[in-house]
N, C-alpha and C positions, 0 to 999 in steps of 0.2 A: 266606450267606457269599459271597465272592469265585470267581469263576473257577479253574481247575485249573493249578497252575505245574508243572514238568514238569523242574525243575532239584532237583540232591539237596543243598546245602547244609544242614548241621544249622541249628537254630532254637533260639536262646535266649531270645526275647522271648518275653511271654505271648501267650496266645491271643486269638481275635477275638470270644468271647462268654462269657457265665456258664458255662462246661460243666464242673464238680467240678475236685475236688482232685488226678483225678490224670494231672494232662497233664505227661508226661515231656518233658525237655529232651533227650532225646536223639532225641526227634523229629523228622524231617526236614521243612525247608522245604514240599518235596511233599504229605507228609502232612499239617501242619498247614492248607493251602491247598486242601485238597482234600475233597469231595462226598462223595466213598467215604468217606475214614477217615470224618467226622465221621456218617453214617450207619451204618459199621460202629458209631462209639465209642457211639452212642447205643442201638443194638441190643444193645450187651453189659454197658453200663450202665444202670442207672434215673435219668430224666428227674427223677425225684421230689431226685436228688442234684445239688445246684447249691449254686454259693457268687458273690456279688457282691466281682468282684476289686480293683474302683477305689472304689466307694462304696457304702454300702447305702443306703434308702429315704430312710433321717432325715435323712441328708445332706444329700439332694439336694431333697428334697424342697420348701422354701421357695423357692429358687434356683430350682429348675426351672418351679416352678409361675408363679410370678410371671414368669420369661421366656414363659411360654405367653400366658399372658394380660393381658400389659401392649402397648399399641397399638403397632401399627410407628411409626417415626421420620419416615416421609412423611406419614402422617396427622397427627402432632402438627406439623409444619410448615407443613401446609396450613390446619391450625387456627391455629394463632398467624398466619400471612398474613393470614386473613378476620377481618378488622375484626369484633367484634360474636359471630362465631362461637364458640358453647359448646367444650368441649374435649372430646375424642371419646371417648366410655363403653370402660368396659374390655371387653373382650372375654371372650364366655360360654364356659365351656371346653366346655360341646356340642360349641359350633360349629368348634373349632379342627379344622382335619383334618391328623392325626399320620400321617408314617410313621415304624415302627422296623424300618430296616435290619438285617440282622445278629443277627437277635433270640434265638436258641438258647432255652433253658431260663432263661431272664433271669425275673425276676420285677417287672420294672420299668415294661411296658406293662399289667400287672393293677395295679398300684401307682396311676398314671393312669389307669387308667379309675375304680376308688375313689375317685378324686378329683374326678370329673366332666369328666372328659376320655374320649368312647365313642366319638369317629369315630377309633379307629386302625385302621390297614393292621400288618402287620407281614411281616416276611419275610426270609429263611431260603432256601439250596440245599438244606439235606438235609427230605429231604421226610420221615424218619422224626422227625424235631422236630417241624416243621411239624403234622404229625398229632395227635403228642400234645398240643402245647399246644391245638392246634382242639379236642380232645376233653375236654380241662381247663379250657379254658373256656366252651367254647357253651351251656350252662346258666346259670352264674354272670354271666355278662358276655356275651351275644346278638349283640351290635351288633361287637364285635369281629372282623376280618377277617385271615384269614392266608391265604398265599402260597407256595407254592416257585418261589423266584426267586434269580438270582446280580445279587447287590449291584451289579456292576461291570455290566448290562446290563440293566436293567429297563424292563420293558414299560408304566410307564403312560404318560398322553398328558404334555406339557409344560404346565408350573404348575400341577399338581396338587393338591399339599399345602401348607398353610398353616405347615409345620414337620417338620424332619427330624430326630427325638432317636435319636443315637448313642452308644451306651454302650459303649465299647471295640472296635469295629468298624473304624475305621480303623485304631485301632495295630496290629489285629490284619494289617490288607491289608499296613501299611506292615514289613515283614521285611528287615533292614540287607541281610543277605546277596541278596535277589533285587531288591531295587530298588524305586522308587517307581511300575515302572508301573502295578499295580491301585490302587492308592492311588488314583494322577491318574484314573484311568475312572469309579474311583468317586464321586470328586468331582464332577466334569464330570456325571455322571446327579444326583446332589443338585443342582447348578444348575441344572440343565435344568426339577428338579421341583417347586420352588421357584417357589409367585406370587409375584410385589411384595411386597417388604415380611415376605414369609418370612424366616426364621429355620431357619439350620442352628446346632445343638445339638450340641454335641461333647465327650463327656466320654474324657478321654487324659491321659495321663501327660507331655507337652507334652513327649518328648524331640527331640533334636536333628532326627533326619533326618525326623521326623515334621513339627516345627515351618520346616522346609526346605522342605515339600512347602504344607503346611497357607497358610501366611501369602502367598506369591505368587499362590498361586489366589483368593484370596479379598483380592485388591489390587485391583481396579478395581471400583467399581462397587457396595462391601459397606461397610459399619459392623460393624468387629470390637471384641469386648470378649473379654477372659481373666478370668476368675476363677478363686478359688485356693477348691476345694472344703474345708467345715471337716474336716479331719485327724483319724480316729478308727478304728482299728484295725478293720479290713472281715471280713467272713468267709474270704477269701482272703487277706488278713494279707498282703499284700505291702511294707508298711512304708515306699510311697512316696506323695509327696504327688499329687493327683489334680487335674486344671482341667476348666474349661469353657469353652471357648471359643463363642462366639455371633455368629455370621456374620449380619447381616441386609441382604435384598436391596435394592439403593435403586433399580435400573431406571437408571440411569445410568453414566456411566465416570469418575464421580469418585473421590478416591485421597484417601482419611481414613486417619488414624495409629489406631492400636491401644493401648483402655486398659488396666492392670491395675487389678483390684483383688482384696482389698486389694494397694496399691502395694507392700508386703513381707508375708512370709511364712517361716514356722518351719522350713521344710524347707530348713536353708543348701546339702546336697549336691544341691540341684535348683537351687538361684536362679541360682550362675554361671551355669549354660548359658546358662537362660531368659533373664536381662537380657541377655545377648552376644545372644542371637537375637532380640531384642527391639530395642536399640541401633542392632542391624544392618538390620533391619527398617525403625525408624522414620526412620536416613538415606536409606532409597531412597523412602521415600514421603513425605519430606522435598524431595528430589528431584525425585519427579514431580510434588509440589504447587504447586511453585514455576517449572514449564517450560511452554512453549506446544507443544514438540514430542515429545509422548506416541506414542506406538506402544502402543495397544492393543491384548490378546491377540483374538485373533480370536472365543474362546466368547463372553467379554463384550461384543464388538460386537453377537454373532447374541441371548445371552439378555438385555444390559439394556436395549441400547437399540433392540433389535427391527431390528439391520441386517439387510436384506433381499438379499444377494448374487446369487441366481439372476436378476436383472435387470439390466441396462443402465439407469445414470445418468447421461447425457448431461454430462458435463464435469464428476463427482464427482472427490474426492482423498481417499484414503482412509490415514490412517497405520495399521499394524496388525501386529502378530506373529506370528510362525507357530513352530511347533514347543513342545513344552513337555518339560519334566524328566520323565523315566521313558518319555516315548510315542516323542520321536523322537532321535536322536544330536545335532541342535542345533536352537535356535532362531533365526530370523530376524525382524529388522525389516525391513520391507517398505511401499511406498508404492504403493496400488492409484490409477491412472486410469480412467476410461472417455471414449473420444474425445470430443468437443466434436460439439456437431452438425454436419451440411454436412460432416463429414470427412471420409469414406469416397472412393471403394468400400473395402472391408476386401479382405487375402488371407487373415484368420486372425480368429476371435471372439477369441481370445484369448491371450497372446504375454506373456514370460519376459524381462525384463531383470537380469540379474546387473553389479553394479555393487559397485569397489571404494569404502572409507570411505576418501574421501582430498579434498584440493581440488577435483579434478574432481565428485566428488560435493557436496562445498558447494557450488560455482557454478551446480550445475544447480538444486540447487533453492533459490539464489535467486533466480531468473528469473520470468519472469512466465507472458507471452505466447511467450517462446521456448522456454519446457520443455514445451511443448503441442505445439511442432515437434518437438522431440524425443520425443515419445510416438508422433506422427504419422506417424515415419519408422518405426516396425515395424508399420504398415499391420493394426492391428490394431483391436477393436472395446473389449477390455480390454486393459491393459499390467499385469503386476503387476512394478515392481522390486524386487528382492532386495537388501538391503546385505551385502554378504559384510566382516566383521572381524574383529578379532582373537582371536573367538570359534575363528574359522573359519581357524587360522595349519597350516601345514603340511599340508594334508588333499587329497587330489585332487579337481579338480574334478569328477570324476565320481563319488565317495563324496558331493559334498553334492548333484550333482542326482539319485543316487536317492535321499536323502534330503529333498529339496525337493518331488519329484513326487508323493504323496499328499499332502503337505500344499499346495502350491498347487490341488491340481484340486479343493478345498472352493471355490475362486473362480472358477471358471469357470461364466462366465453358464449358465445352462437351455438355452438352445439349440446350445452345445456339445458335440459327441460325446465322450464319455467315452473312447472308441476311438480318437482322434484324437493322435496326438503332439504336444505344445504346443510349438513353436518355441520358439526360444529364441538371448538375444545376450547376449555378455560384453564389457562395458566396468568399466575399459581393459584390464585384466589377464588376463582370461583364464585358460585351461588351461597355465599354465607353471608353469617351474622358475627359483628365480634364484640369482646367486652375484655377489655384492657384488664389485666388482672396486676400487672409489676411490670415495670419500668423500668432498669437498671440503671444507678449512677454511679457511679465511686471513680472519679477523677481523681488519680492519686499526683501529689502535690511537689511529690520530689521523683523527678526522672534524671536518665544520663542523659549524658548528651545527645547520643546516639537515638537516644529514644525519642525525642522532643518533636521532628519530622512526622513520626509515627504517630506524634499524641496532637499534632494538629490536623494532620486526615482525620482520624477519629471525632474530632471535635465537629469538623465540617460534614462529617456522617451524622452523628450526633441532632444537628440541625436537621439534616433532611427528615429524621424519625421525628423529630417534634413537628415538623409541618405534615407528616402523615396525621403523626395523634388528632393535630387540630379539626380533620375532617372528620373524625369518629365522634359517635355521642356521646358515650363515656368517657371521662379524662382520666387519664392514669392518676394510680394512688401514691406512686411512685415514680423518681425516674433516675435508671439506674446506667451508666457507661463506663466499661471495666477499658480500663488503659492499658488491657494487652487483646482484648478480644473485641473492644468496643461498644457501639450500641446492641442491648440487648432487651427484649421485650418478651411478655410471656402471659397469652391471650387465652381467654376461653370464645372456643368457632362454635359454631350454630350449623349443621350443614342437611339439604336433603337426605334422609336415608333411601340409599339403592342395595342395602343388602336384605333381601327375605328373610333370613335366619331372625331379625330384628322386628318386635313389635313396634318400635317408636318410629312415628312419620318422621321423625329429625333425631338425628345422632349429635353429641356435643363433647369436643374431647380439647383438649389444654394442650396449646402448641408453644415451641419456644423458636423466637427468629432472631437471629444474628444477623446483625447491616442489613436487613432486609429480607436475607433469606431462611426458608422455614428448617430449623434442624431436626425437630424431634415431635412426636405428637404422641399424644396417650387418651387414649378414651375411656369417657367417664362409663363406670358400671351403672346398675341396676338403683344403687344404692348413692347414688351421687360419690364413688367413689375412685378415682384414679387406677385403670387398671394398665398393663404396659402389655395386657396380655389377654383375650378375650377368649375364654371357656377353660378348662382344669389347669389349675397349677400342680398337677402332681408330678413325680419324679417320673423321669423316661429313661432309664437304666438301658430300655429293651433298644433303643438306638443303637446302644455301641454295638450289639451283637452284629451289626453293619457295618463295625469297626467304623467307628464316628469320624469325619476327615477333615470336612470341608462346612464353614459355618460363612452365612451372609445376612446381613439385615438389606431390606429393601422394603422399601413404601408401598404403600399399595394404595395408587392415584387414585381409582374405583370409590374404595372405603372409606379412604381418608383415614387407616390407620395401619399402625407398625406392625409389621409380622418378623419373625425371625424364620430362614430357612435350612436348615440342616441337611444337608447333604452326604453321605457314606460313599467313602473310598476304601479299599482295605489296607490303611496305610497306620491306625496305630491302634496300640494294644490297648486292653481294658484294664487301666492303671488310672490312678491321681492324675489329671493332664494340667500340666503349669500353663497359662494360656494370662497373656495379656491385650489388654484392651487398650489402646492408642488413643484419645481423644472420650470425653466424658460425654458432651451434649447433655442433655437432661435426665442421660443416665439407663434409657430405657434396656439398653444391647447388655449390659452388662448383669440390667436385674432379672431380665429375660432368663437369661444361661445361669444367674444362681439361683433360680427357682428352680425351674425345669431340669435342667440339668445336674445332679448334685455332683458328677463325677469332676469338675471342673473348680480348681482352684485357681482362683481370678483376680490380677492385680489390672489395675485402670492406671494410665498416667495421663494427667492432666497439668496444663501447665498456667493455667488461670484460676487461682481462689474462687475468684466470681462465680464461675461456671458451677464450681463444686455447690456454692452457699445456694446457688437458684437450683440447681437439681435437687438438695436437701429440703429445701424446705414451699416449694411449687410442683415436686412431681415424687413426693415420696422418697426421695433415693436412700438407702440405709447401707452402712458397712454392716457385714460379717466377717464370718469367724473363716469364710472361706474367700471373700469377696473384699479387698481392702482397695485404698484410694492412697495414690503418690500424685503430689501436687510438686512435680520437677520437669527439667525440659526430659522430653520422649528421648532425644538422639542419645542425650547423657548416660539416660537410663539402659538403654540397650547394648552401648558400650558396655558398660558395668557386668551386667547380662554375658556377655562375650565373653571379656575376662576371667570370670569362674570357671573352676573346671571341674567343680564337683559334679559327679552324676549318683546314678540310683534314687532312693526313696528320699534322699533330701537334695536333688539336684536342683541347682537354681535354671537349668537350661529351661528353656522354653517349647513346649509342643504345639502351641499355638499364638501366632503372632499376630494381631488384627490393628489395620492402623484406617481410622474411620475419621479422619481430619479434612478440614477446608482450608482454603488455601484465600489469604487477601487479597491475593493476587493472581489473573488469569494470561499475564503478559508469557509466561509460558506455553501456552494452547490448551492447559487443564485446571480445573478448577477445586480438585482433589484428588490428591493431598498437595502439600505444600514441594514443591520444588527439590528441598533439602532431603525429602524422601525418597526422591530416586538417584542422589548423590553416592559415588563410587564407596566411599568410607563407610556410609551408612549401610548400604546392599550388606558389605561385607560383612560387616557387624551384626547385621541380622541373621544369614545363613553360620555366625557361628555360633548365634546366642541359642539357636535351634538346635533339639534335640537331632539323631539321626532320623527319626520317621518326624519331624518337626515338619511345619506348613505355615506360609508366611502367607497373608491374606491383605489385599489391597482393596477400598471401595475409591474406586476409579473415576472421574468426571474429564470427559473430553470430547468436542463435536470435533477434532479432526482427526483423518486416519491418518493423517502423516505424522503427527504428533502421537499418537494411538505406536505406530510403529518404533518409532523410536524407542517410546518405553519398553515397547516390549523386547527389543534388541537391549538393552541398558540391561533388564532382569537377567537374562541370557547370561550378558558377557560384555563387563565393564571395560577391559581391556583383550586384545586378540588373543592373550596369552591367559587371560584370570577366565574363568569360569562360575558364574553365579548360582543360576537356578536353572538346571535341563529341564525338567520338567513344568511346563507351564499351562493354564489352562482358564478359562475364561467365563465366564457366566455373564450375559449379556440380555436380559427380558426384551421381547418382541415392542419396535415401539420407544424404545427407550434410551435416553442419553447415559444411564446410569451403567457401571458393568463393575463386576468383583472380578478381579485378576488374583487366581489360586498359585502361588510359585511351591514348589516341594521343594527339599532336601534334597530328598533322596537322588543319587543319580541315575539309578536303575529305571532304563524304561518303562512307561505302560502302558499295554496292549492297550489300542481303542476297543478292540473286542472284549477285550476282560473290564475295561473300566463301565461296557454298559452291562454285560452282567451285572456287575457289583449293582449299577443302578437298579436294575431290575430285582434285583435281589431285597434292596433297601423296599421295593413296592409291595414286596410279597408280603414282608415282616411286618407293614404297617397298615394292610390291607385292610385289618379290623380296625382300627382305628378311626373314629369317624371327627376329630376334632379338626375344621376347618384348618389350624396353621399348619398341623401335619400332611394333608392332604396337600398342601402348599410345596412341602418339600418333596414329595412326590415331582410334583408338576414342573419344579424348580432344576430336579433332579437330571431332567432331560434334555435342559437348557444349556447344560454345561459340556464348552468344544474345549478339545485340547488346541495349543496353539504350535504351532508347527516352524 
């Protein structure tokens, strides 16, 4: 029998073997699962007293027999393939090698061997059974082999037996009240013991929580059949009808639907379940037959198709499952890498990506060659990611990583210390808490034609963000989708604090996401107030004497909040700098530079209302007298910009051009900016709208280098004969998909030698300085290669 349960639930289901008439119902859980009782119960009953609770002999007998010895389904396949090839002889029931699990006092394995089936095993925990049948039958039947062994943990080697006939032994594991974990262990050891082409045998009463457990284990990889045993009043008279189920191994991880027969059956107070679980059944592996992107449980990778995990596969991808019903609190799909050759060095064999089911996870793995960088950046030798969803809605992150952690350390290569802690990163979401603050809707009602395409994607995004909401606790108060930018939401997060500087165990700061992904976050002050900027907002005049050059906003994964970092090149005068800002988001980049920076006169072009109304009135955004908002398309604008040709103190040219936009679309290779940004007209229009020491600033997204190159050739030099931008130069944080691409004006070279002076120079001037962002541009400062 099964392992020892240790919970007192009474037990109304029958028992897990033939053992007499008088197994009370008010038996506990406990005892019915347990070693002792069924060794006591045999001690003070006679073995000679047994009754078959589901079928007797006659029943089964035809059915069974013929499943023993009718050829597995791969050998008849292989025969109809070969041309010419006889059809493959039935199988001698000698030669079959039987185990019977669970076997008590059953009279079912002497039943088989009088039929010419002698190679059985049998086996049984209580070893006073065990005994007596050995001594009841080693005369009559020789060849017969018993065991004391627990079902859920057996000792022989893998593929063992040619067939595993169970006669009420699972229903027995399977007890409503304690759960399906023995059930699943015991399964899991039938697969394990199962050659090719075996045959698990399972006679059960097909109820619900049974056929729950029974039909998902036996979905990848198996040919199941159900048959409906002939109906004839048993010696245990239970008056229900009885199946057999027949699992056969196919060494693969293909997903075959499940037959009946007969297709109906006389026992109407059985059928509803059955067909509903059968219905239910045959949609999911309807489902999987029809998808390219299967997530295979992990047993059936290791028993059908013999995956080999304790190795390194040099640029394998592996879809696969983790977790199962009864063993662990949930299951995950999961996508294993192993680095690409030439990757390394490694700091880790092996490293944990948790990742939400959201857009950002569809784009990554549409990717090709750029989701290989992205493996690449956790410097590890295996990557396993986790998809955390709606499986997994309200749970702390720390309930699924001890839940996560025995089941990922089955993937961890051979040469991995078991002792070792397995790193581990969360993208995007992390260890938070949210609370829906605005929901954006404004489906506007008259479109062009042109537009309509456009507004029924949206719609269909739309939907996805409202089946997000439904997992959160709080319902939006709001819900808002702008018909040029789409769904828009705007959350206050909950997150661990990991920076010292901070007395609060938890930091809480108000984020804004578009389609899914996060644009903007601002952290609340001291005061429950929105700040876009943590410690003095006073004027930093003392910058420019670094002759101010190069400006970037970047994230800071760590913090969870926005920093801006300024950079000194000696490339413009300490004058009024006309500087525009390309793309609003929630406004934070632009209120940054009119605080801090006063020397900065700052137009923003936005080309969404929306976006404007949500930065105004969820993150503070204010115009001034220096700092103004055009709600027109960017490209228009910049033309415009070009055309003028005033200069001096009311020159419209531009000294600083930042274009900080996402792109809907990644069918390009990048994901910012938008396409139309690196278009030949646009380039040009840009280096004209620019001052002469003018600097055109790009925030960049792209996991490919080939695509990476091309932009950078395009900045360069649109045509063999035009000329863009000589000057080029790059800023790329260690780690990171994100990069600002700096292009100049100027054509005049610059020393790399002189360009880190300057850097060095900007460290000196800000050395006193102790304000975290600034220190930031320090660090940032060094990060920046020219591109050659």
């Amino acid at each position: 029998m099964g392992e020892t349960e240790k919970q007192p639930p009474k037990f109304t289901n029958v028992s897990s073997d033939s053992k007499g008439e008088n197994r009370e119902e008010q038996q506990t859980s406990h005892d019915i699962q347990s070693k002792e009782h069924w060794d006591q119960f045999y001690t003070t009953t006679s073995c000679d007293v047994y009754s078959e609770l589901y079928a007797e002999w006659p029943q089964l007998q035809s059915l069974l027999t013929s499943q023993l010895l009718s050829p597995s389904s791969s050998s008849l396949q292989q025969s109809e393939s070969a041309t010419g090839a006889p059809p493959p002889s039935a199988v001698q029931s000698e030669e079959v090698i039987i185990l019977v699990p669970g076997c008590g006092n059953s009279r079912l394995s002497e039943h088989l061997y009088d039929a010419g089936f002698t190679n059985i095993t049998n086996v049984d925990f209580s070893e006073v059974v065990i005994s007596y049948m050995l001594n009841r039958n080693i005369r009559e039947r020789p060849r017969m082999k018993w065991h004391v062994m627990d079902m859920t943990s057996m000792k022989f080697e893998n593929e063992t037996f040619d067939a595993v006939v169970d006669k009420e032994g699972l229903d027995g594991l399977m007890d409503p009240n304690l759960g399906p974990r023995l059930g699943n262990l015991y399964l899991s050891q039938v697969k394990r013991l199962l050659k090719a082409g075996g045959k698990y045998i399972c006679v059960t009463l097909a109820k619900h929580h049974v056929l729950a457990l029974l039909f998902p284990k036996f979905r990848f990889g198996w040919r199941v059949n159900l048959y409906a045993i002939a109906h004839e009043p048993s010696s245990g008279d239970l008056h229900q009808q009885a199946f057999m189920v027949v699992a056969e191994k196919l060494c693969s991880t293909v997903v075959s639907q499940i037959s009946l027969f007969p297709e109906e059956y006389s026992a109407e107070h059985q059928a509803a379940g059955l067909y509903k679980a059968l219905e239910s059944e045959k949609s999911i592996r309807t489902r999987y037959s029809n998808a390219s992107d299967i997530f295979c449980p992990l047993e059936d990778l290791i028993l059908g198709v013999k995956a080999n995990f304790t190795q390194l596969e040099p640029g394998q991808i592996v879809k696969l499952s983790l977790g199962e019903f009864g063993v662990s609190r949930f299951s995950y799909d999961c996508i294993l890498f192993d680095a690409q050759r030439d990757s390394g060095p490694f700091s880790h064999q092996f490293g944990l990506w948790v990742v939400g089911q959201n857009d950002y996870l569809e784009w990554i793995l549409s990717l090709s060659d750029g989701l290989w960088v992205a493996v690449k950046m956790h410097k590890a030798a295996r990557v396993l990611m986790v998809v955390i969803d709606s499986r997994h809605s309200n749970v702390d992150m720390n309930d699924i990583l001890s839940d996560l952690n025995p089941l990922v350390r089955q993937l961890a290569p051979g040469d991995c210390d078991d002792g070792v802690e397995i790193p581990f990163k969360f993208e995007p979401d992390g260890n938070m808490t949210r609370q829906i603050v605005h929901q954006v809707k404004e489906l506007l009602s008259i479109v062009s034609f042109n537009e309509k395409s456009r507004c029924l994607n949206i719609l269909s995004a739309s939907l996805e963000v409202l089946n997000f909401m439904e997992s959160l606790e709080s319902p939006p108060t709001a819900l808002v989708t702008s018909a040029l930018t789409g769904p828009i939401v705007v959350d206050d997060v909950t997150s661990k604090n990991t920076d010292p500087s901070i007395p609060a165990k938890n930091v809480t700061f108000r984020r804004l996401t578009i389609q899914s992904f996060v644009q903007s976050q601002a952290f609340y002050g001291e005061k429950d107030q929105l700040e876009f900027l943590r410690g003095s907002k006073e004027s930093r005049k003392d910058l420019f004497l670094t002759h101010l050059g190069l400006m970037v906003l970047q994230f800071d994964q760590q913090l969870l909040l926005p920093s801006v970092k300024i950079i000194g090149i000696s490339l413009i005068p300490l004058f009024q700098l006309n500087t525009v800002v390309i793309g609003l988001r929630a406004g934070l980049l632009p209120m940054f530079m009119n605080t801090c920076l006063p020397d900065l006169r700052i137009e923003v072009v936005e080309l969404d209302p929306v976006i404007l109304d949500v930065a105004t009135n969820y993150f503070d955004f204010r115009e001034s007298r220096r700092l103004k908002v055009h709600v027109t398309d960017a490209i228009k604008f910049v033309r415009e910009k070009a055309e003028s040709d005033a200069e001096g103190k009311h020159s419209s040219k531009v000294d600083i051009l930042i274009v900080d936009v996402d792109s809907p679309n990644s069918t390009p290779g990048f994901t910012c900016p938008p396409a139309e940004f690196f278009e030949e007209s646009f380039l040009l229009a840009v280096k004209k709208s620019l001052s002469e020491d003018g600097i055109f600033i790009i925030n960049f997204i792209s996991w490919s280098s080939a695509v990476k190159d091309t932009v950078y050739s395009r900045l360069k030099m649109v045509r063999t004969e035009v000329k863009v931008f000589s000057n080029l130069f790059v800023l790329q944080p260690e780690d990171d998909i994100f990069e600002v691409i700096f292009a100049l004006k100027t054509g005049s070279p610059i020393n790399e030698d002189e360009f880190s002076e300057d850097c060095d120079a900007l460290a000196r001037s800000l050395e006193l300085e102790k304000q975290e962002w600034i220190q930031r541009i320090i660090v940032a400062s060094k990060l920046i290669k020219p591109l050659r």
